[in-house]
C-alpha positions in Angstrom: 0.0 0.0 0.0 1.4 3.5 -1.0 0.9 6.6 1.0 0.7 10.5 -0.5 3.9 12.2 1.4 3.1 15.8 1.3 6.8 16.7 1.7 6.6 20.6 2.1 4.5 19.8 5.5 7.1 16.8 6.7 9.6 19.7 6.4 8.0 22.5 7.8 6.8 20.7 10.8 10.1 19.2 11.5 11.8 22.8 10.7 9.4 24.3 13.1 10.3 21.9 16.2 13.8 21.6 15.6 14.0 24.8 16.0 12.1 24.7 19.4 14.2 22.2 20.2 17.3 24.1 19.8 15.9 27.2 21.8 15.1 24.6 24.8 18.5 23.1 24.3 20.1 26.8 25.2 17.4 27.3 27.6 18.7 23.9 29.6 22.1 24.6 29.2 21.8 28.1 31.4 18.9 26.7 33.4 19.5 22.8 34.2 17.0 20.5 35.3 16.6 18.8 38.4 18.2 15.8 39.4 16.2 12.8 37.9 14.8 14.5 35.1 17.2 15.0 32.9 16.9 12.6 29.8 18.4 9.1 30.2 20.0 7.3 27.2 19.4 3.5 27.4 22.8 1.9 28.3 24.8 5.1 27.9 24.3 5.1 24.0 22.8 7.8 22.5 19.7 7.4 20.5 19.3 6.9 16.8 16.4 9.9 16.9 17.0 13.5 17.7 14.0 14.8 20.0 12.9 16.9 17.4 12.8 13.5 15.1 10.5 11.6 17.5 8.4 15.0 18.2 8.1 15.1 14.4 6.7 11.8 13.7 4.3 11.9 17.0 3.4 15.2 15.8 3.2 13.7 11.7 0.7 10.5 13.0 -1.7 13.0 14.7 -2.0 15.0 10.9 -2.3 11.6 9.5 -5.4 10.5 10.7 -4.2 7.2 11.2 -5.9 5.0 14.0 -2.8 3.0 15.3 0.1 4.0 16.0 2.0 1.3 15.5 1.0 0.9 12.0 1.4 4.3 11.4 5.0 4.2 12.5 6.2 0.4 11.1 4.1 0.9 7.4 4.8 4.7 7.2 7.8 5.7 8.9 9.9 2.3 8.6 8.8 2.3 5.1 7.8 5.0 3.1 9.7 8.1 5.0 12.6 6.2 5.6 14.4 8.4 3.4 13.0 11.4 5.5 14.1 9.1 9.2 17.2 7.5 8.0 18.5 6.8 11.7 14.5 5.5 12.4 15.0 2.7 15.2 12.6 -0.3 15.7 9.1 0.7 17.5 9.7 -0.6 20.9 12.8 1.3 21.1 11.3 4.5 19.6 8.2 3.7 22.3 11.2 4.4 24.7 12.1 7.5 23.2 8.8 8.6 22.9 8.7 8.5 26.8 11.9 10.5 27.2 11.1 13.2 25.2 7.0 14.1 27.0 8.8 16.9 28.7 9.7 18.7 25.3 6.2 17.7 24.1 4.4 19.4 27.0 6.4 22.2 26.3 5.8 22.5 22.6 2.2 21.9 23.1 2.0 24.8 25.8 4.2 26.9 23.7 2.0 26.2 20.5 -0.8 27.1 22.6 0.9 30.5 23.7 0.9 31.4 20.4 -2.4 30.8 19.0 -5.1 33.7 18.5 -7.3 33.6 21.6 -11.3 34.4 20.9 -13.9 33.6 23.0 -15.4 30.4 21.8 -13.8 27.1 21.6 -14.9 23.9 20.1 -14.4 20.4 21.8 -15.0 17.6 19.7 -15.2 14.8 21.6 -17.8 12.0 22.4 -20.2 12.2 24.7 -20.4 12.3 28.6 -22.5 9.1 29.4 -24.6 9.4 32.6 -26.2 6.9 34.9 -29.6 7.9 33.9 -31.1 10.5 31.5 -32.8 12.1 34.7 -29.6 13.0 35.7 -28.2 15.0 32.6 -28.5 18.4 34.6 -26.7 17.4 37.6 -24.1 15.9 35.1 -21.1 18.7 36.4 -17.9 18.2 34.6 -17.8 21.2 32.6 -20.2 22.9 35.0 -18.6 26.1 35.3 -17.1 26.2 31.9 -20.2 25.3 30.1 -23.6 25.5 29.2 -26.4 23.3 27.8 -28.7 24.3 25.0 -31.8 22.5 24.5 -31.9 23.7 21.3 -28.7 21.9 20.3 -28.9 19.3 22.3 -28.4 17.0 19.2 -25.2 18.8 18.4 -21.8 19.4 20.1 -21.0 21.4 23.3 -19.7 25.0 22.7 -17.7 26.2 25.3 -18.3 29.7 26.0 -17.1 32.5 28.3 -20.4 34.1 28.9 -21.9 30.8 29.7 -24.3 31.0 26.4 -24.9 28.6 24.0 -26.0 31.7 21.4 -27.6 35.0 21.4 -31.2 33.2 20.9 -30.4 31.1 23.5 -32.5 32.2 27.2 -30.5 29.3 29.2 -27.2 30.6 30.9 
């Protein structure tokens, strides 16, 4: 099975974290982290992957819309972007990696998110909250003080609002 590689995005995502990961490099060089959480190298080799390698792929299979991962990464990345990962290790071992590098990814993501436009609505697609019982939908509180229920879209998604209103029409707050 052959895959469409949009190279221009393979490039500028990996340019775009490498980078990041360079500025966190200096940043960790002048401001160290504590003891036990600096990375580890598995038998005191270094890794085949750069961080900004693995943060690449991770970051590649979630544009992919590809449902496993391991798939993704031993049809996909083993195969057809070898040429793009030439130092690509086995999927266990990159598993491993993967681990050692969820600081950096928390950091991208909350730097990614730093960045982005804020406006005053935001969208969660996600599946629904089951209850116990449908009598008990109201007292359901999860998003409670983030969100409100419109009965007039109560066969679509949840907006998330800041005022607490589903839309102007909307009497329900």
């Amino acid at each position: 099975m052959y895959f469409i590689i949009n190279t221009a995005k393979v490039v500028e995502v990996f340019c775009e974290i490498d980078d990041f990961c360079l500025q966190l490099k200096e940043h960790f060089t002048t401001h160290p982290l504590p003891e036990g959480l600096e990375p580890r190298h598995l038998a005191g080799r270094k890794p085949g992957l750069s961080d900004s390698e693995v943060l690449t792929i991770l970051t590649l299979y979630h544009l992919s819309g590809f449902k496993c991962f391991q798939y993704y990464y031993e049809r996909l990345v083993l195969g057809e972007m070898r040429s793009y990962f030439p130092r690509a290790v086995s999927y266990t071992h990159f598993l491993e990696l993967a681990k050692q590098t969820l600081l950096h990814a928390f950091l991208l993501a909350h730097y990614r998110a730093g960045r982005s436009q804020r406006g005053g609505r935001y969208y969660i697609d996600s599946k629904k909250l089951p209850v116990c019982n449908n009598r008990r939908i109201h007292s359901h509180s999860v998003f409670g003080d983030v969100a409100s229920w419109c009965a007039s879209w109560s066969h679509r998604p949840m907006w998330l609002t800041t005022t607490r209103r589903c839309s102007p029409s909307c009497s329900r707050a």
